[in-house]
Backbone bond lengths (Angstrom), bond angles and torsions (degrees), N, CA, C in turn:
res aa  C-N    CA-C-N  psi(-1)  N-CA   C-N-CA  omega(-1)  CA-C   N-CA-C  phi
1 X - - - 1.444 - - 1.531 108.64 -
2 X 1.196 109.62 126.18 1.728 114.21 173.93 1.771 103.45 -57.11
3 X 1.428 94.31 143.82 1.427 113.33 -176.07 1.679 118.15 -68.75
4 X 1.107 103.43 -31.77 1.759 100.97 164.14 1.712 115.66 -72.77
5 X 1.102 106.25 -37.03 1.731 113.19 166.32 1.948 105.69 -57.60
6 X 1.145 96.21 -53.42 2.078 95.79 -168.60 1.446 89.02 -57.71
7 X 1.428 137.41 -42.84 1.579 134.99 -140.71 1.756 89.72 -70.52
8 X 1.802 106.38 -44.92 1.195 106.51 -159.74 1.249 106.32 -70.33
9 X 1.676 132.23 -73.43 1.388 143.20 159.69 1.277 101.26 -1.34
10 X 1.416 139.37 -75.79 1.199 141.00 -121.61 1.922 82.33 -93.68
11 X 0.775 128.86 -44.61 1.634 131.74 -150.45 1.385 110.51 100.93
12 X 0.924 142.56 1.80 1.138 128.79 -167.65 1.825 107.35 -56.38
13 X 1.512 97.19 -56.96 1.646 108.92 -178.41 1.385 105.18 -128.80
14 X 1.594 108.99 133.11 1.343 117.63 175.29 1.356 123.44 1.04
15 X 1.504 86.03 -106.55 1.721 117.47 174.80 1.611 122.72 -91.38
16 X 1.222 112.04 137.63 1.408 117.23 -177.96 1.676 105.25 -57.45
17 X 1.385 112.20 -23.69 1.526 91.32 -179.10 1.308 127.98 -72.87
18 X 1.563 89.73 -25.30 1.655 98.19 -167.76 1.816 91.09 -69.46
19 X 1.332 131.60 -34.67 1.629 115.56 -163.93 1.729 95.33 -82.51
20 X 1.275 125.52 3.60 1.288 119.24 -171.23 1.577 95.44 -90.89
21 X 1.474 116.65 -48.73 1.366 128.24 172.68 1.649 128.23 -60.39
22 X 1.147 94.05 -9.54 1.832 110.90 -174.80 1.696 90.76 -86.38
23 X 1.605 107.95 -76.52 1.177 114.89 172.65 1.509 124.75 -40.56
24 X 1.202 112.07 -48.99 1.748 97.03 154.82 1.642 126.98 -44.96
25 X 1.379 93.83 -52.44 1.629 83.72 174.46 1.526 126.09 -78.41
26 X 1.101 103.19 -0.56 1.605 99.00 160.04 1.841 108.38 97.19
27 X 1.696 86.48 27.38 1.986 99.46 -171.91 1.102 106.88 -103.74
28 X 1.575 134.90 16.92 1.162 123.44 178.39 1.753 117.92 -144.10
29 X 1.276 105.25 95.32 1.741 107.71 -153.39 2.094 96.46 -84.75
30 X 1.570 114.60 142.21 1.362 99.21 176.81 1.985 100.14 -125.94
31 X 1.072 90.09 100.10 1.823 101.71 173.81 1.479 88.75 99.90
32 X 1.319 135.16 42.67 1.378 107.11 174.25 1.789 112.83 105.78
33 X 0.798 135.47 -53.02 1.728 168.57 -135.33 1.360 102.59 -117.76
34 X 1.625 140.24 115.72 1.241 163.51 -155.87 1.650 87.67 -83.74
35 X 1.397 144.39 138.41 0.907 142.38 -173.05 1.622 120.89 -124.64
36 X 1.030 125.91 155.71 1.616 119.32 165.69 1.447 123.79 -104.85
37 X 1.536 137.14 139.47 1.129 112.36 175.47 1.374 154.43 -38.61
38 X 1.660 102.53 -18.07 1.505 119.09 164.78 1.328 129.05 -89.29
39 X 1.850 119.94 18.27 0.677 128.53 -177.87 1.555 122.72 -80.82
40 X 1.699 138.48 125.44 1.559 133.09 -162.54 1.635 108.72 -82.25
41 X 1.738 73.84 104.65 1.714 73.59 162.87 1.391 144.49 -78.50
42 X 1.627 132.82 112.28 1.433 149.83 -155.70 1.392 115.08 -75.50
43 X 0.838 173.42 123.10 1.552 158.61 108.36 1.776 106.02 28.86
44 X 1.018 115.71 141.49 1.409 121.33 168.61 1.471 106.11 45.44
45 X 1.236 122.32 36.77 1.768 141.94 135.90 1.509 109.60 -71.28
46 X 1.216 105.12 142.16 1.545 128.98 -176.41 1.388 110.14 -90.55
47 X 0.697 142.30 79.33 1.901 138.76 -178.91 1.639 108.08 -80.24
48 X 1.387 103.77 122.05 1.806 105.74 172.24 1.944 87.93 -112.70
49 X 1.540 96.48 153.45 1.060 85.00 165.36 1.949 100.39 -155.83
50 X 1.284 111.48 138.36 1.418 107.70 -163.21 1.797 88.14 -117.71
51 X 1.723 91.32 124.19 1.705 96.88 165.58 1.975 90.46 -129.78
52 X 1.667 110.72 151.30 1.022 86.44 160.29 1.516 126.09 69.87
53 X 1.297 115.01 -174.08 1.388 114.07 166.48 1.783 121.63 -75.53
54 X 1.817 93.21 -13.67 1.280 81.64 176.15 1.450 138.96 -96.74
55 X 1.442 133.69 156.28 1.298 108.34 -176.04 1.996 94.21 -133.50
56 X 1.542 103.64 141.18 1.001 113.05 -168.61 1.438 127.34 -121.71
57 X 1.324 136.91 114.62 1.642 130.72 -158.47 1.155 93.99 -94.09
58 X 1.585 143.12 159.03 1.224 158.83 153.92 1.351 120.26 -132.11
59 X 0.955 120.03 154.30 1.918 119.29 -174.87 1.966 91.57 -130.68
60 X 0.985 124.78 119.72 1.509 127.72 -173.91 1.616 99.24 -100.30
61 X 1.289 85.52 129.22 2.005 108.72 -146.40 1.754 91.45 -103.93
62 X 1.504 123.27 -58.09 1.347 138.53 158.70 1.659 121.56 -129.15
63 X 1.491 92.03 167.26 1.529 94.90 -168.98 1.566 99.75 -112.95
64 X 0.761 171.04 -141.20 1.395 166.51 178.01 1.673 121.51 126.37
65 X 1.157 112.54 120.58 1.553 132.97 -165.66 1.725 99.46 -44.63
66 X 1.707 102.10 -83.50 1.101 139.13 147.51 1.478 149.96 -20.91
67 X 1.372 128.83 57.24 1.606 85.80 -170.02 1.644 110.71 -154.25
68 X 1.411 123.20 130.01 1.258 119.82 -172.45 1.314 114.49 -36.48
69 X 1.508 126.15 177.38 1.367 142.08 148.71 0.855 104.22 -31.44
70 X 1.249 117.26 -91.30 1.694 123.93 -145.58 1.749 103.92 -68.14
71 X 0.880 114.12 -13.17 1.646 112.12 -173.21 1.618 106.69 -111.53
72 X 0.868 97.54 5.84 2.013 104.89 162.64 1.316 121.53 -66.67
73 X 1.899 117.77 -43.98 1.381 108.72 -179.49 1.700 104.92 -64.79
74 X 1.225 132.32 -3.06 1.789 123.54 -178.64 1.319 110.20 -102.16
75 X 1.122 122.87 36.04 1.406 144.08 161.26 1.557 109.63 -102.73
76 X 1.341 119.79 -31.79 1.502 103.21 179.11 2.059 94.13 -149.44
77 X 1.187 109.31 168.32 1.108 130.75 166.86 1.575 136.88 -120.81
78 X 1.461 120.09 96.01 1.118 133.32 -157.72 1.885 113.23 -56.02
79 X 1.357 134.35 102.80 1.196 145.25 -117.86 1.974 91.17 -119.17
80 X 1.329 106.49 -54.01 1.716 127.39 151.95 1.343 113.45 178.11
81 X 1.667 73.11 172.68 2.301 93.03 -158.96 1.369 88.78 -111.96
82 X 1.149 143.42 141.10 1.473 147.20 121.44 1.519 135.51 -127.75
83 X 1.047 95.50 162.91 1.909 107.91 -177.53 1.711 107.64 -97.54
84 X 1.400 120.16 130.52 1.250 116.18 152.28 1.389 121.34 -107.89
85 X 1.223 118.39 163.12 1.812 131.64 -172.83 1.314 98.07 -90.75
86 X 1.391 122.52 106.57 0.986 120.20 148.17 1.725 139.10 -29.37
């Protein structure tokens, strides 16, 4: 599954555009590695993703087309949250 698609599905971020636009700018690294939105997202991939002051680690647990609300957070596992000072 393309990585602007998992961002959306999963909840992580709103709208798929905005993770399409992150990833353009070069705010969302997966294992290390600056990524593009068409990039396939794997199981047990590392997702950072910097919006803002915030920056966010994820560990992607499942990938799934599909998937209600409530069963979205078991698609990934929140790894750490932090704030930087501008």
């Amino acid at each position: 599954m393309r990585l602007d698609k998992f961002l959306k599905v999963s909840r992580i971020l709103k709208r798929r555009t905005v993770s399409k636009e992150l990833a353009l700018h070069e705010r969302i690294e997966v294992n290390g590695r600056i990524v593009k939105p068409s990039y396939d997202v794997k199981i047990d991939d590392i997702i950072k993703i910097t919006y803002g002051t915030r920056i966010l680690t994820v560990k992607v647990l499942n990938v799934m087309e599909y998937v209600r609300k409530d069963d979205a957070n078991q698609m990934y596992e929140i790894i750490d949250e932090s704030f930087r000072k501008e």
